[in-house]
DSSP file (Angstrom, degrees, kcal/mol; ACC not computed):
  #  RESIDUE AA STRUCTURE BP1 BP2  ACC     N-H-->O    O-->H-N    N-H-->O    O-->H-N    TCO  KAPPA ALPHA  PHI   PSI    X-CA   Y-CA   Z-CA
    1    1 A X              0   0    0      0, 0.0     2,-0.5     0, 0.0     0, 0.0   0.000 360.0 360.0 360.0 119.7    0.0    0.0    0.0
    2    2 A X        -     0   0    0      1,-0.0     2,-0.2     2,-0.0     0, 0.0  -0.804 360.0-132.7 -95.1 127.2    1.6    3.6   -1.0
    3    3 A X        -     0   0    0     -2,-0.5    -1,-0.0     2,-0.1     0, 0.0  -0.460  13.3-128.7 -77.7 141.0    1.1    6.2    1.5
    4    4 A X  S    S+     0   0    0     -2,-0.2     2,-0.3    22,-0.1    23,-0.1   0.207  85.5  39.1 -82.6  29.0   -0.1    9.6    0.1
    5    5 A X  S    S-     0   0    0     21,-0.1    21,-0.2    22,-0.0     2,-0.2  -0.858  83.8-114.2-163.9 141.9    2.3   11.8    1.6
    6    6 A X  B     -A   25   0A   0     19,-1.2    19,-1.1    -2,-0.3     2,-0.5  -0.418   7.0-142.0 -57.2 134.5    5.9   11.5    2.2
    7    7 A X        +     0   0    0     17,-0.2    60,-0.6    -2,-0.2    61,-0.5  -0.696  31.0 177.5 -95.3 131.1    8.2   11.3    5.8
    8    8 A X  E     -b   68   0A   0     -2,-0.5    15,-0.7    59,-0.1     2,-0.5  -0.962  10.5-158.7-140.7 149.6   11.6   13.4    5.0
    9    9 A X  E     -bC  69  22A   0     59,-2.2    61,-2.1    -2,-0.5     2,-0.5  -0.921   1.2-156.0-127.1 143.7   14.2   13.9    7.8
   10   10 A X  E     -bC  70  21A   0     11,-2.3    11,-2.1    -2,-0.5     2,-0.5  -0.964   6.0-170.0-122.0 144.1   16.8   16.4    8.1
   11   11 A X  E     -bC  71  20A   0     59,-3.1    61,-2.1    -2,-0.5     2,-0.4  -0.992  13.3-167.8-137.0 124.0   20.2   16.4    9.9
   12   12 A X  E     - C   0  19A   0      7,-3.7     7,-1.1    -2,-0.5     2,-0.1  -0.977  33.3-137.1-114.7 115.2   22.4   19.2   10.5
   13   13 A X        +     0   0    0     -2,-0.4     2,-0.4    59,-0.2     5,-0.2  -0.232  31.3 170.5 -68.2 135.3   25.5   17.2   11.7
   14   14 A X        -     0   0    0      1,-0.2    -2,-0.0    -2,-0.1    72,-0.0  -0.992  41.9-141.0-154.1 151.8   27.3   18.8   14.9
   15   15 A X  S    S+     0   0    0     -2,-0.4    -1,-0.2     1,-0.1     3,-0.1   0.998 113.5  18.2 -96.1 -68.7   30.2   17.2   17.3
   16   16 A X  S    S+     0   0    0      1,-0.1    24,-0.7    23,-0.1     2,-0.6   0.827 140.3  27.7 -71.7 -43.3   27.9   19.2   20.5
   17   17 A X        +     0   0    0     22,-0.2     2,-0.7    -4,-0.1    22,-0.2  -0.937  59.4 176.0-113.1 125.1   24.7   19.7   18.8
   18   18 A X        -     0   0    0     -2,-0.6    20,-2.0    20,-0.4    -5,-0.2  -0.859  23.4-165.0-132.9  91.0   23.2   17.4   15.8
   19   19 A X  E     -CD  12  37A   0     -7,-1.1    -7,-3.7    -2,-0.7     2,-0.4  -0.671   6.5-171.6 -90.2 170.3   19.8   18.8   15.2
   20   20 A X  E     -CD  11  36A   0     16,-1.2    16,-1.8    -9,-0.2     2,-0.3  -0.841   9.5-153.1-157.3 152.1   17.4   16.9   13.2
   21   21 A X  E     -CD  10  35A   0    -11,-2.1   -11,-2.3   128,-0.4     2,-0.3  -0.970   3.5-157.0-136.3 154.2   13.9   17.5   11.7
   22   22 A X  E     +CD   9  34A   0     12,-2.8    11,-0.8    -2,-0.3    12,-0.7  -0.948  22.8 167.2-129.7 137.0   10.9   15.3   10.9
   23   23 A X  E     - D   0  32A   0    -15,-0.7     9,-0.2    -2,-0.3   -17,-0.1  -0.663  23.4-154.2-155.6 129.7    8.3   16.5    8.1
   24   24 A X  E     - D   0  31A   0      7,-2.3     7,-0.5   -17,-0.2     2,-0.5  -0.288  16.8-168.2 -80.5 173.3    5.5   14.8    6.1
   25   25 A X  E     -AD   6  30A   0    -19,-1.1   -19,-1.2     5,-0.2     2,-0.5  -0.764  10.4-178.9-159.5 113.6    4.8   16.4    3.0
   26   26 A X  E >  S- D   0  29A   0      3,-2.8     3,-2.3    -2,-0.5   -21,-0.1  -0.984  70.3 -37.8-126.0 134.3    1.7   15.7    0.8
   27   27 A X  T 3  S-     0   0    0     -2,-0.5   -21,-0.1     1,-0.4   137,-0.0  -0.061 128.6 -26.3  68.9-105.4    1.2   17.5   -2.5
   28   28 A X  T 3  S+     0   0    0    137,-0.1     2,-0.4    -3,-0.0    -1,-0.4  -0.061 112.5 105.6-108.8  48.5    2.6   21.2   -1.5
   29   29 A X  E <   -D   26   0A   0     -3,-2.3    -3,-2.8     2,-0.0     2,-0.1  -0.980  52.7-161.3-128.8 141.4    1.9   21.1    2.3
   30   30 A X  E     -D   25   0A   0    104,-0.4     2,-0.2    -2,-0.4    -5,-0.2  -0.248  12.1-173.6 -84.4 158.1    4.8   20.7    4.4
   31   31 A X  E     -D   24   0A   0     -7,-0.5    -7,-2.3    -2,-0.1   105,-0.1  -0.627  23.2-120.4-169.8 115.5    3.5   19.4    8.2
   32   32 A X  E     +D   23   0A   0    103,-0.3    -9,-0.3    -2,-0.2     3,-0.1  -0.347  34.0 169.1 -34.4 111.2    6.3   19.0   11.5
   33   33 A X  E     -     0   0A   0    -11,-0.8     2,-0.3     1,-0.5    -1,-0.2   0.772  58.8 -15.1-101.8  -2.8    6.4   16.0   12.8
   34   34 A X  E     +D   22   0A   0    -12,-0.7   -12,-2.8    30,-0.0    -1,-0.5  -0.906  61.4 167.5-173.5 135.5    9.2   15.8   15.0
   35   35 A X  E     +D   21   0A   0     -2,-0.3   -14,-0.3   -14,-0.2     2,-0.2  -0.886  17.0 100.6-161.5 164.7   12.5   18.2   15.7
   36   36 A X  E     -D   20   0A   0    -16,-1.8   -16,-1.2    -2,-0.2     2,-0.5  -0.881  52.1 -74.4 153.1-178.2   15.5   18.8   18.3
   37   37 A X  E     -D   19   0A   0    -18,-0.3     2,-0.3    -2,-0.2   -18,-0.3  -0.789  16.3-141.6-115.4  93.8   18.5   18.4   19.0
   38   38 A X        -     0   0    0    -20,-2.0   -20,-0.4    -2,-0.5   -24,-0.1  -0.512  36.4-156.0-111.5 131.9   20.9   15.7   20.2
   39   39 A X        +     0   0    0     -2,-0.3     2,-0.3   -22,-0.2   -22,-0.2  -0.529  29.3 162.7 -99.2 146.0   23.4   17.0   22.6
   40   40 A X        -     0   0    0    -24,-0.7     2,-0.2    -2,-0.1   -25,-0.0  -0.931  27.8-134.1-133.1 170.5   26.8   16.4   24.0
   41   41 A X    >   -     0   0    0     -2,-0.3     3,-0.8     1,-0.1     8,-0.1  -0.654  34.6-107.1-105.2 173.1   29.2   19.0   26.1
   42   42 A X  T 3  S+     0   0    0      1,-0.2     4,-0.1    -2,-0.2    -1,-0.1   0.583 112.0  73.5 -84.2  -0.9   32.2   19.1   25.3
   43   43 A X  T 3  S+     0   0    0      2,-0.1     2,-0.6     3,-0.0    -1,-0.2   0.566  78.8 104.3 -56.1 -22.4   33.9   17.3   28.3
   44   44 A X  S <  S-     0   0    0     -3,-0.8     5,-0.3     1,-0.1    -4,-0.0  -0.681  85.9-115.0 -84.5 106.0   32.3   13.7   26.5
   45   45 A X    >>  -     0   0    0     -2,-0.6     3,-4.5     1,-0.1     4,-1.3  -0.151  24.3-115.1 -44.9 127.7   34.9   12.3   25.1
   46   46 A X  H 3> S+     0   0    0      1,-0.3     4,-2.1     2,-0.3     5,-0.2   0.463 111.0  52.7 -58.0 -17.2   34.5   12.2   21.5
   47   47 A X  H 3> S+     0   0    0      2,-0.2     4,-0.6     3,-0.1    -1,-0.3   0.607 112.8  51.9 -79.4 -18.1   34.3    8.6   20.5
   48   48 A X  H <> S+     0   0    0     -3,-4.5     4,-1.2     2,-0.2    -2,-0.3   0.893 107.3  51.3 -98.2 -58.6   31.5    8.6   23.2
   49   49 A X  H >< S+     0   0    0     -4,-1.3     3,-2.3    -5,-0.3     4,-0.4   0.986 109.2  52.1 -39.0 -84.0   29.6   11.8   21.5
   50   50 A X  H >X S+     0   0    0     -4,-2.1     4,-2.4     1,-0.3     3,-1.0   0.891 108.0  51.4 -57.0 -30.9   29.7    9.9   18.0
   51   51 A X  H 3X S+     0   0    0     -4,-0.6     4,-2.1     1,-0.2    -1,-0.3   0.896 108.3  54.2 -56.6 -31.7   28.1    6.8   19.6
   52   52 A X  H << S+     0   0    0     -3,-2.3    -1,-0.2    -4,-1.2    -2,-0.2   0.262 110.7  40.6 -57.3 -14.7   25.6    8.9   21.0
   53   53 A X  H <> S+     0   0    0     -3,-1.0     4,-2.2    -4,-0.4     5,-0.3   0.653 117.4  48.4-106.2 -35.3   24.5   10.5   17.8
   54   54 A X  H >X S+     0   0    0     -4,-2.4     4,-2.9    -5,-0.3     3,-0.6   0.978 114.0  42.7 -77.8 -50.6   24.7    7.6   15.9
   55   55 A X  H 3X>S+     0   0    0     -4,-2.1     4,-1.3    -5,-0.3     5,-0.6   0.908 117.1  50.6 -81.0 -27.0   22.8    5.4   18.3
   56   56 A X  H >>5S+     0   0    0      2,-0.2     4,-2.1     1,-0.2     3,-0.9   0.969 115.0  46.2 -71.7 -36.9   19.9    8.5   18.9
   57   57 A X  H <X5S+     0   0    0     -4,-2.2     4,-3.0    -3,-0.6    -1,-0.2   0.916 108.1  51.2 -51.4 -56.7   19.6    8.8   15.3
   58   58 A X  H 3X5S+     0   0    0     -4,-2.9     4,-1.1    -5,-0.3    -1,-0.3   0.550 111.7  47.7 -47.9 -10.7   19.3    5.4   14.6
   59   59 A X  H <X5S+     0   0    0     -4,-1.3     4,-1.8    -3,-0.9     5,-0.3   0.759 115.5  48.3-120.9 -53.2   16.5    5.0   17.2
   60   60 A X  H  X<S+     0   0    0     -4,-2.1     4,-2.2    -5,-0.6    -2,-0.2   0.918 103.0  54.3 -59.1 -42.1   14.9    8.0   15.8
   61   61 A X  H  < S+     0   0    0     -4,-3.0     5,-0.3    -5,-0.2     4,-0.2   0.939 114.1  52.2 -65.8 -43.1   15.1    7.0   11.7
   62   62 A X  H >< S+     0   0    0     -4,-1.1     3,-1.2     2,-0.2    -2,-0.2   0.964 108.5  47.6 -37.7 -76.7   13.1    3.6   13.4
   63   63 A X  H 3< S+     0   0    0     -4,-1.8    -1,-0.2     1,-0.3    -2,-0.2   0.794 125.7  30.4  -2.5 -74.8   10.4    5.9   15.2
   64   64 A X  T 3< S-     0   0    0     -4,-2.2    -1,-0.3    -5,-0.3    -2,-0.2  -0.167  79.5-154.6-102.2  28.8    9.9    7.8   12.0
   65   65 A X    <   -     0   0    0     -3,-1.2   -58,-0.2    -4,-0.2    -3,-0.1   0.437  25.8-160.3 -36.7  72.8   10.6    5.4    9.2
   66   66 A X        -     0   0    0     -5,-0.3   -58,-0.1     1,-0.2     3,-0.1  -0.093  20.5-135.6 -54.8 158.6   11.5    8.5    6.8
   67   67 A X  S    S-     0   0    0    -60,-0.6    36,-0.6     1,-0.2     2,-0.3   0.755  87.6 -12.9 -54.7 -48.7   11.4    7.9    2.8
   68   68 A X  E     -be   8 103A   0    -61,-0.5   -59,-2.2    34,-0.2     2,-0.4  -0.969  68.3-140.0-169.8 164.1   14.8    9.7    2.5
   69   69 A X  E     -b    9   0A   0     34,-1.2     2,-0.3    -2,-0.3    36,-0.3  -0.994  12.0-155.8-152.5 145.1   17.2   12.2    4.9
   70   70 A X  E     -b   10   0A   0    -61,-2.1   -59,-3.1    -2,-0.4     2,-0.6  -0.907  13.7-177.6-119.7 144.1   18.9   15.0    3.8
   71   71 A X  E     -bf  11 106A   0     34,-2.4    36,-0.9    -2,-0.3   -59,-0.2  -0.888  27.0-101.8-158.2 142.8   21.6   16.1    5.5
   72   72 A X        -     0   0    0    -61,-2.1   -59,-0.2    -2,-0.6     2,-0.2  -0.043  36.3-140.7 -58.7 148.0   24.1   19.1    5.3
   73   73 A X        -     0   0    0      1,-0.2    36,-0.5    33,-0.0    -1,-0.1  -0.686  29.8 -76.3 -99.3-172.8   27.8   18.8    3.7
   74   74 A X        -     0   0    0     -2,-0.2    -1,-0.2    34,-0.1     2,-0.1   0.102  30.6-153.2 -46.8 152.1   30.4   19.9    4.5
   75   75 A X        -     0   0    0     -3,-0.1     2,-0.6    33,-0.1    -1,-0.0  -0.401  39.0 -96.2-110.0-140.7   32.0   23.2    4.2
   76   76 A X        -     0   0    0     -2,-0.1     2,-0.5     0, 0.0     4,-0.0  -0.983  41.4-157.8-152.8  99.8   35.5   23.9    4.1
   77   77 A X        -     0   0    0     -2,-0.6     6,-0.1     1,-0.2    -3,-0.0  -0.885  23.0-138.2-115.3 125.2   36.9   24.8    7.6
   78   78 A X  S    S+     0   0    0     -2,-0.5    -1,-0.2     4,-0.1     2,-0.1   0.983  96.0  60.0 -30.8 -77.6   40.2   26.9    8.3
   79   79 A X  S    S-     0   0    0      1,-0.1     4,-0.5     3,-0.1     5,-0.1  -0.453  72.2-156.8 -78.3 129.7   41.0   24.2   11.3
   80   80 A X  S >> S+     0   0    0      2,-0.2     4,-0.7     3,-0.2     3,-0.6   0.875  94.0  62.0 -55.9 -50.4   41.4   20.8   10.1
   81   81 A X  H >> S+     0   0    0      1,-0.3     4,-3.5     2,-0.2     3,-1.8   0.985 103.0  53.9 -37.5 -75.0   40.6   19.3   13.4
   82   82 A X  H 3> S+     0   0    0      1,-0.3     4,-2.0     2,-0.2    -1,-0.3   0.804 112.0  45.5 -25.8 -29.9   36.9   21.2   13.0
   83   83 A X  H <4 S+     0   0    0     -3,-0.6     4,-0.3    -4,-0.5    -1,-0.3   0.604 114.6  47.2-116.0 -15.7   36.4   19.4    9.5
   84   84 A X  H <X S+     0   0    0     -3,-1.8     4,-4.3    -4,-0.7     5,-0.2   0.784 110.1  46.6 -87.0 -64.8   37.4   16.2   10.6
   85   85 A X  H  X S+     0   0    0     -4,-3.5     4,-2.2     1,-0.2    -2,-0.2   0.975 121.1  45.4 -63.1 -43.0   35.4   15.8   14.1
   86   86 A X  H  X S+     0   0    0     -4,-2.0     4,-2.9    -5,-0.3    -1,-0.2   0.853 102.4  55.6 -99.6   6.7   32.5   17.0   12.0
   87   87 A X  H  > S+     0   0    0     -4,-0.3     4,-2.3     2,-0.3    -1,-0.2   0.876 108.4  61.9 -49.6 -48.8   33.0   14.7    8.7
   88   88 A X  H  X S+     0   0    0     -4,-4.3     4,-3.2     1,-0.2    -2,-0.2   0.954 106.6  42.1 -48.3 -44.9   32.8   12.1   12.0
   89   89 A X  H  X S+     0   0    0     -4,-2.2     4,-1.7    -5,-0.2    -2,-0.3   0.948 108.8  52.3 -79.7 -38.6   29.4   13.3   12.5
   90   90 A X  H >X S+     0   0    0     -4,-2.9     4,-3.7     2,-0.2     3,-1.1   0.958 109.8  50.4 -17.5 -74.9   28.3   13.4    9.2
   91   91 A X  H >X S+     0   0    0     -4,-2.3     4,-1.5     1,-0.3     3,-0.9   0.873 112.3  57.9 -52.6 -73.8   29.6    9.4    8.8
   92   92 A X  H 3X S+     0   0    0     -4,-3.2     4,-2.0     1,-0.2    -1,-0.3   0.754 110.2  31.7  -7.0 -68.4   27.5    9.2   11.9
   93   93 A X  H <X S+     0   0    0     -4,-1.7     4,-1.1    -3,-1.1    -1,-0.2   0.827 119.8  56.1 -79.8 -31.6   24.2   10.4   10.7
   94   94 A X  H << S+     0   0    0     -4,-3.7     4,-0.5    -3,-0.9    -2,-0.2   0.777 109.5  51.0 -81.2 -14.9   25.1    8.8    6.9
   95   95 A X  H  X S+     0   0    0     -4,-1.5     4,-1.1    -5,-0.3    -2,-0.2   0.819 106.1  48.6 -47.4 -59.6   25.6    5.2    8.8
   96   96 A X  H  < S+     0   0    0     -4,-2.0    -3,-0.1     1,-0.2    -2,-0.1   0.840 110.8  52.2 -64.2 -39.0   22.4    5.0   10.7
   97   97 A X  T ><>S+     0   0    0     -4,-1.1     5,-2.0     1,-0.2     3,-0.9   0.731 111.9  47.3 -91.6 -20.1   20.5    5.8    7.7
   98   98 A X  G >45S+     0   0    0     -4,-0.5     3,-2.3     1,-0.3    -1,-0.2   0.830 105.0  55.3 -55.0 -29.2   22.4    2.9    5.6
   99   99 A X  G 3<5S+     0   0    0     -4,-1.1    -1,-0.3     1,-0.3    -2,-0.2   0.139 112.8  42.9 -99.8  37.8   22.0    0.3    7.9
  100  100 A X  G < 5S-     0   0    0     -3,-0.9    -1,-0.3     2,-0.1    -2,-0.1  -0.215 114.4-118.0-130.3  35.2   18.1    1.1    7.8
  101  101 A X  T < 5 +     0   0    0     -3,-2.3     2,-0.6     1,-0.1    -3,-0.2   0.844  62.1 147.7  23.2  56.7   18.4    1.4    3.6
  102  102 A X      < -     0   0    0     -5,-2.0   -34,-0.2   -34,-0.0    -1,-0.1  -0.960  53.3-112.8-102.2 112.2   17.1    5.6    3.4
  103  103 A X  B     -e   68   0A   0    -36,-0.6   -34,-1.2    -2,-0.6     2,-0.3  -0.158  24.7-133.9 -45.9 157.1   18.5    7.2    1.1
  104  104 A X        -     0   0    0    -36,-0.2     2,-0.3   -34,-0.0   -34,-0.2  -0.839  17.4-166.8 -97.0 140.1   20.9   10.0    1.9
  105  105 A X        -     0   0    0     -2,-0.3   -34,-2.4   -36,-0.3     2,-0.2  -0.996   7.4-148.3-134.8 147.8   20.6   13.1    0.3
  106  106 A X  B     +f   71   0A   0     -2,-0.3   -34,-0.2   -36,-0.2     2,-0.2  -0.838  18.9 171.5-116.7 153.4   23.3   15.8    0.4
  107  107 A X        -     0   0    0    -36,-0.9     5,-0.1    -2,-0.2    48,-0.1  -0.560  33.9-121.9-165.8 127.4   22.8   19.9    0.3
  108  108 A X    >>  -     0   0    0    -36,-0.2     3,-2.6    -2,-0.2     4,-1.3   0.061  33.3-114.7 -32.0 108.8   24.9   22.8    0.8
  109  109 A X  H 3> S+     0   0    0    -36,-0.5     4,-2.0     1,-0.3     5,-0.2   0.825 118.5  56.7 -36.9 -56.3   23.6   25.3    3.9
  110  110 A X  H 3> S+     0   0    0      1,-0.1     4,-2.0     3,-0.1    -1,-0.3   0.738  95.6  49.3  30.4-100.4   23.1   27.5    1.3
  111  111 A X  H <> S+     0   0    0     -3,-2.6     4,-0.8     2,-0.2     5,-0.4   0.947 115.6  50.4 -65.3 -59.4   20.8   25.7   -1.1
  112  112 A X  H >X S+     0   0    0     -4,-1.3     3,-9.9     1,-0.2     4,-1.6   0.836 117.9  44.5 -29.4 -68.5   18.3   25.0    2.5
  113  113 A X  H 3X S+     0   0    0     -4,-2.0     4,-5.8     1,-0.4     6,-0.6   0.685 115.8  39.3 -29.4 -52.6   18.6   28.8    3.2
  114  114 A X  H 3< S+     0   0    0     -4,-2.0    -1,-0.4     4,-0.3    -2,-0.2   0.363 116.6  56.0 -97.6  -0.5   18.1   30.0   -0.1
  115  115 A X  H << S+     0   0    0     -3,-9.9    -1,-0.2    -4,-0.8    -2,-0.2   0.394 123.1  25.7 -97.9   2.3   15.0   26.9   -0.5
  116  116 A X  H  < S+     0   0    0     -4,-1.6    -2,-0.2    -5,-0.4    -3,-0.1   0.769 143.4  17.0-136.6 -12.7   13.1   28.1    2.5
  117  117 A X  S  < S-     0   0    0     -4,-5.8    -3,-0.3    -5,-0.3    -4,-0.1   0.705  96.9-129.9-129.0   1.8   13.9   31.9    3.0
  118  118 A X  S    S+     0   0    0     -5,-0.4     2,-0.5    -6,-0.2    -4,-0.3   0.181  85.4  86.4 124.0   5.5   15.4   32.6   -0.8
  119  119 A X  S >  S-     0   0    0     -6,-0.6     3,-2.0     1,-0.1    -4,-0.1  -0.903  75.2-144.1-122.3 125.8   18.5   34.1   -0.1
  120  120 A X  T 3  S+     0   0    0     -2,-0.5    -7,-0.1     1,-0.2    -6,-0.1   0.278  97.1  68.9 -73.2  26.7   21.5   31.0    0.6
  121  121 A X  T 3   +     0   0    0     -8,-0.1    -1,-0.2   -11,-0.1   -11,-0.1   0.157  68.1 145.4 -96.6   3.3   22.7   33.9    3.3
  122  122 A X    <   -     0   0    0     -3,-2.0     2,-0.4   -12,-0.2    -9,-0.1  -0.102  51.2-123.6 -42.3 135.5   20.3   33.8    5.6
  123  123 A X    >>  -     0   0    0      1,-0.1     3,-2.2   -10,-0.1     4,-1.0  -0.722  28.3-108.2 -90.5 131.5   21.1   34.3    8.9
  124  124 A X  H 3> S+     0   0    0     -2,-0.4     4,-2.1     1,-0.3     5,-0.2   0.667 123.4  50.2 -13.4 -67.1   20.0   31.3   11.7
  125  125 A X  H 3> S+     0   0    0      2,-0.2     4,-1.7     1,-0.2    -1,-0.3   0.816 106.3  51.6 -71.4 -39.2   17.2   33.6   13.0
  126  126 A X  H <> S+     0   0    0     -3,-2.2     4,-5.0     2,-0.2     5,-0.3   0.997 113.7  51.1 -32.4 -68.6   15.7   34.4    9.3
  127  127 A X  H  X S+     0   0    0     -4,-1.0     4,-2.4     1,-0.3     5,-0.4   0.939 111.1  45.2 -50.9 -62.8   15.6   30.3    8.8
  128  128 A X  H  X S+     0   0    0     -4,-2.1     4,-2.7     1,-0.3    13,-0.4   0.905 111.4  50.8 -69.3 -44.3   13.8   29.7   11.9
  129  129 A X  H  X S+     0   0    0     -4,-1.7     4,-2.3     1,-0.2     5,-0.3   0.967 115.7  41.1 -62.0 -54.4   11.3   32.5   11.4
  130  130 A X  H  X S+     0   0    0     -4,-5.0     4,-3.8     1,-0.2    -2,-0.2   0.890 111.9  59.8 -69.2 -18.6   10.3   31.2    7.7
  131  131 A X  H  X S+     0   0    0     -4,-2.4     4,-1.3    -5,-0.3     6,-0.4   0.968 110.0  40.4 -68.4 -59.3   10.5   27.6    9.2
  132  132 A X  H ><>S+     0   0    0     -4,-2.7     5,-6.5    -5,-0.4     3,-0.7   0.900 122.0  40.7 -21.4 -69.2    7.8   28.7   11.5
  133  133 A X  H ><5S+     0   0    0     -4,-2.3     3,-2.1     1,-0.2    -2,-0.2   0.955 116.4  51.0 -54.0 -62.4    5.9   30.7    8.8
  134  134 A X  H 3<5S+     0   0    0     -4,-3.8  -104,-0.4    -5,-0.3    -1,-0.2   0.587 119.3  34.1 -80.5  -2.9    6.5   28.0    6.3
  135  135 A X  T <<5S-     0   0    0     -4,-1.3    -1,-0.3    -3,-0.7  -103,-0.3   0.089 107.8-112.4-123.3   6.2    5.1   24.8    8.9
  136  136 A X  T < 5 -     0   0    0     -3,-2.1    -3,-0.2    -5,-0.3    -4,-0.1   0.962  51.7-177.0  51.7  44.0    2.5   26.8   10.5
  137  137 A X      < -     0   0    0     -5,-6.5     3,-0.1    -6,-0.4    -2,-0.0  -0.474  28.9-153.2 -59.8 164.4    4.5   26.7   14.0
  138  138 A X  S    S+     0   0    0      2,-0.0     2,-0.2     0, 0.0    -1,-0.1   0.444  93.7  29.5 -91.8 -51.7    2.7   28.4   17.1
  139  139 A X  S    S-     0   0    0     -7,-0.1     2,-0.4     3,-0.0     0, 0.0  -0.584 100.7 -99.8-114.6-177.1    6.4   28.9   18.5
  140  140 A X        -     0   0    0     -2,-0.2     2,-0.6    -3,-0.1   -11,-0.1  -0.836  55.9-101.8 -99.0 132.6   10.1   29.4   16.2
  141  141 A X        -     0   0    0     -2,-0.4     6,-0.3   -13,-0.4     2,-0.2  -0.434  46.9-120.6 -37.7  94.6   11.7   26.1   16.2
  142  142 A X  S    S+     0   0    0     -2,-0.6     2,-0.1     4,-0.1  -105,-0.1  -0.713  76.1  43.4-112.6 175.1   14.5   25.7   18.5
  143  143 A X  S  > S-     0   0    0     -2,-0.2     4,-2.2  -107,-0.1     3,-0.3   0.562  71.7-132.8 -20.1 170.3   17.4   25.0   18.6
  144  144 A X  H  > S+     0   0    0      1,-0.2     4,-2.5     2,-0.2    -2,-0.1   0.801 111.7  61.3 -81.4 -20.8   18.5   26.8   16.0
  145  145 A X  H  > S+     0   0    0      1,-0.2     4,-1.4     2,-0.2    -1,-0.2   0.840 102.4  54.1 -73.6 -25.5   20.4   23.5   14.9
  146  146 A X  H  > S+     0   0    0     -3,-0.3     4,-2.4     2,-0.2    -1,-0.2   0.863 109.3  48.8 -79.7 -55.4   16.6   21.7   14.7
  147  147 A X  H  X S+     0   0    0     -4,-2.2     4,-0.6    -6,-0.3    -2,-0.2   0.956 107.2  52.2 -61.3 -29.8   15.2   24.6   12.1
  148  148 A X  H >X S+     0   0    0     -4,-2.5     4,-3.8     1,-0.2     3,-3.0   0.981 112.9  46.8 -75.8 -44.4   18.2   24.3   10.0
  149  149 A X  H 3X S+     0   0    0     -4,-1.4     4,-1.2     2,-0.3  -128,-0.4   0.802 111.3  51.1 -31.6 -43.1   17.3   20.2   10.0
  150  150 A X  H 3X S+     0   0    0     -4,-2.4     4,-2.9  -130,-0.2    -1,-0.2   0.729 111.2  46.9 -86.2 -10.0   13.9   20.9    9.2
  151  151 A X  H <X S+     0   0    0     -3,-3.0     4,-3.0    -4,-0.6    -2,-0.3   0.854 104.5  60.5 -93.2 -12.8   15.0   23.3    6.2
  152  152 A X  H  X S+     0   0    0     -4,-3.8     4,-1.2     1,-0.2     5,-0.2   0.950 110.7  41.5 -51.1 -32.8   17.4   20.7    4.9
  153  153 A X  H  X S+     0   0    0     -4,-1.2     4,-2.7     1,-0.2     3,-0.5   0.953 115.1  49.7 -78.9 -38.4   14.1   18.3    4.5
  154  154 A X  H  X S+     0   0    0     -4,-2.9     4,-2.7     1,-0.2    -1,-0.2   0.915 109.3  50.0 -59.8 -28.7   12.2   21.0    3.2
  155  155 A X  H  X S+     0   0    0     -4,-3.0     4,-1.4     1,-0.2    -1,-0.2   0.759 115.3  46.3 -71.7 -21.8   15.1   21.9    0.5
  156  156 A X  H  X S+     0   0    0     -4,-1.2     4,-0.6    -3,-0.5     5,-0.4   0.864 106.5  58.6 -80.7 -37.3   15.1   18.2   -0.4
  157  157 A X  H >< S+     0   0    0     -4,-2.7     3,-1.0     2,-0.2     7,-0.3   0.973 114.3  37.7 -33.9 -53.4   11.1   18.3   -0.5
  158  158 A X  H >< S+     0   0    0     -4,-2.7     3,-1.1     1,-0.3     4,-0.2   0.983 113.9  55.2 -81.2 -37.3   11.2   21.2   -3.4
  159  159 A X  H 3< S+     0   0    0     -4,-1.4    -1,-0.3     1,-0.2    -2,-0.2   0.018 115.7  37.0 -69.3  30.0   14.2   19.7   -5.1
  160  160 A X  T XX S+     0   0    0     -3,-1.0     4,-2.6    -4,-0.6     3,-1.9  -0.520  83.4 140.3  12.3  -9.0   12.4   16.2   -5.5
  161  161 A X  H X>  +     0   0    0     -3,-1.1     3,-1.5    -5,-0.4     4,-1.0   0.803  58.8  48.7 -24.5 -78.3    9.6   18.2   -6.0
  162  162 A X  H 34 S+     0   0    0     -4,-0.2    -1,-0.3     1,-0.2    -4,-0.0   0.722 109.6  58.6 -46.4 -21.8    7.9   16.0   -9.1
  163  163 A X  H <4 S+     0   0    0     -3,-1.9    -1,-0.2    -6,-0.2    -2,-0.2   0.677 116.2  29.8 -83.4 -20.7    8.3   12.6   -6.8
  164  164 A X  H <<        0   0    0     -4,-2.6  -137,-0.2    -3,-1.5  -158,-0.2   0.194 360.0 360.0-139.1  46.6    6.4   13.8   -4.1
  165  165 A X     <        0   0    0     -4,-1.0    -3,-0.2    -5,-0.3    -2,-0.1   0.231 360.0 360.0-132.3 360.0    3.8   16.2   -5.4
């Protein structure tokens, strides 16, 4: 039986924060189902942090048995160290969703920004305000790390656009 609206998950990968969004999306309406953020400090030894995102994710891709996750790449960070630990979280969040066959889908902070408030330089607090607007929120999504999650799924939504409308 094919369900008439689509599950899409977004991950914005982070070594302290990895927020994530859940939204179904039938023809052109977008509808929350789930978002937040799963945290570690930075005292948690890092091998301990990526077990922790991977296993909360995984437990979360179960829950929500998405169609596809989108999920930010990388950028290009001055400290190597930075670009490394969060290439770990990345591998993390692209792991969980293999060993449950979801596709992976990749897109530039950018491309979200500029699919859900139309300029790819939108500032965190813009995104969260059209994420609001654009899901018919009551409150602004937080963390800020959770809106950006929820515009990655929406930026996969419109680029997919003809498969799930």
């Amino acid at each position: 039986m094919k369900r008439s609206s689509k599950i899409l998950f977004g991950i914005d990968p982070g070594t302290q924060s990895t927020g994530y969004g859940v939204i179904s999306v039938t023809g052109r309406q977008f509808e929350a189902l789930d978002f937040g953020a799963i945290r570690s400090t930075a005292k948690t030894p890092l091998n301990t942090r990526y077990l922790h995102i991977f296993n909360e994710l995984e437990r979360l891709l179960e829950i929500h048995k998405p169609d596809a996750v989108s999920i930010e790449t990388q950028f290009m960070s001055k400290n190597a160290q930075s670009a490394l630990k969060l290439g770990m979280a990345r591998a993390c969040a692209i792991i969980a969703a293999g060993r449950q066959n979801i596709p992976v889908f990749e897109y530039a902070p950018t491309k979200a920004k500029l699919a859900v408030v139309g300029n790819g330089g939108a500032t965190k607090s813009q995104v969260q305000k059209m994420i609001q607007m654009l899901l018919g929120m009551k409150k602004l999504p937080e963390p800020e790390d959770a809106a950006d999650a929820l515009a990655l799924a929406i930026c996969h939504a419109h680029n997919l656009k003809s498969a799930y409308v």
